[in-house]
N, C-alpha and C positions, 0 to 999 in steps of 0.2 A: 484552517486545517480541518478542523468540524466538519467544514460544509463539502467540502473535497472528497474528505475518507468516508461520510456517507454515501454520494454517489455512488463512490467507487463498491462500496458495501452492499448496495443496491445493486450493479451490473453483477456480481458475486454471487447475489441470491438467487436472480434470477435464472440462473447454470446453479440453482442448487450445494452453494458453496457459501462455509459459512466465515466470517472475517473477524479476526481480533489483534487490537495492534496497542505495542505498550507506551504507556507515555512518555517512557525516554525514545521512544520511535515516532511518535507526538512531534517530540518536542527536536528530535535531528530534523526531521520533514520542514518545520516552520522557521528553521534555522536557513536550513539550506535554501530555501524559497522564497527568503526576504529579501526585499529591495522595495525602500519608501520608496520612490522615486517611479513604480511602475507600477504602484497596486497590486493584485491578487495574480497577475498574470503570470510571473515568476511561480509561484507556489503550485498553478496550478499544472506548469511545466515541471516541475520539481516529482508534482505525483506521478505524471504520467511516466517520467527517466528512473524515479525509482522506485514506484511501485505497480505500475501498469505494464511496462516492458517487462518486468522480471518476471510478474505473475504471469503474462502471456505465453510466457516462454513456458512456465510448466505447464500450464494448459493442454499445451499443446504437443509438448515432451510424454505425458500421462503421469507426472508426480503429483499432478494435483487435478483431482476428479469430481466428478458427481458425490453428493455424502460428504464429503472432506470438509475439515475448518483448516483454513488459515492464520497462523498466528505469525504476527508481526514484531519482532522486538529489535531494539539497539545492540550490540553488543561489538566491541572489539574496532572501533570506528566505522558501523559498516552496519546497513539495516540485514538479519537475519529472517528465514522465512523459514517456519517449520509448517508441515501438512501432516495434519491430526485426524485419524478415522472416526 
C-alpha cells in the first residue's frame, strides 16, 4: 500500500498538489485490495477505483487545484476526501 500511495503522491506533486491519507484509509485500501492468490495486482487496481478516479474527477471538476493538499481519511464505510488550501 506504501509503495502505491507514494506513486500516487508523486503524480500529485508533480501538478503541485499536496497528499495526506489516514491510516484507517491505509488500512480500508489494503483491505479492499487483497487477494493471496494474485499478488499486488488487486491493490494496485483498488488505488486506481478508489483513489485515482475520484481524484481525477476533481481535477478536473476544479475542487481540487494547483496549491491544494489532499487529505485522505475513512470515515462512515467509505474513503473521504477533503481539499485543503
Amino acid at each position: 500500500v506504501e509503495i502505491q500511495l507514494q506513486r500516487f503522491a508523486a503524480r500529485l506533486k508533480s501538478q503541485n498538489i499536496g497528499f495526506e491519507v489516514t491510516e484507517r484509509a491505509k488500512k480500508f485500501i489494503a483491505e479492499d485490495g487483497y487477494d493471496p492468490s494474485f499478488g499486488a495486482r488487486p491493490l494496485k487496481r483498488a488505488v486506481i477505483r478508489l483513489l485515482e478516479n475520484p481524484v481525477s474527477r476533481m481535477i478536473i471538476e476544479g475542487k481540487l487545484e494547483e496549491n491544494m493538499t489532499l487529505k485522505v481519511d475513512f470515515k462512515k464505510d467509505q474513503l473521504s476526501f477533503e481539499c485543503l488550501n
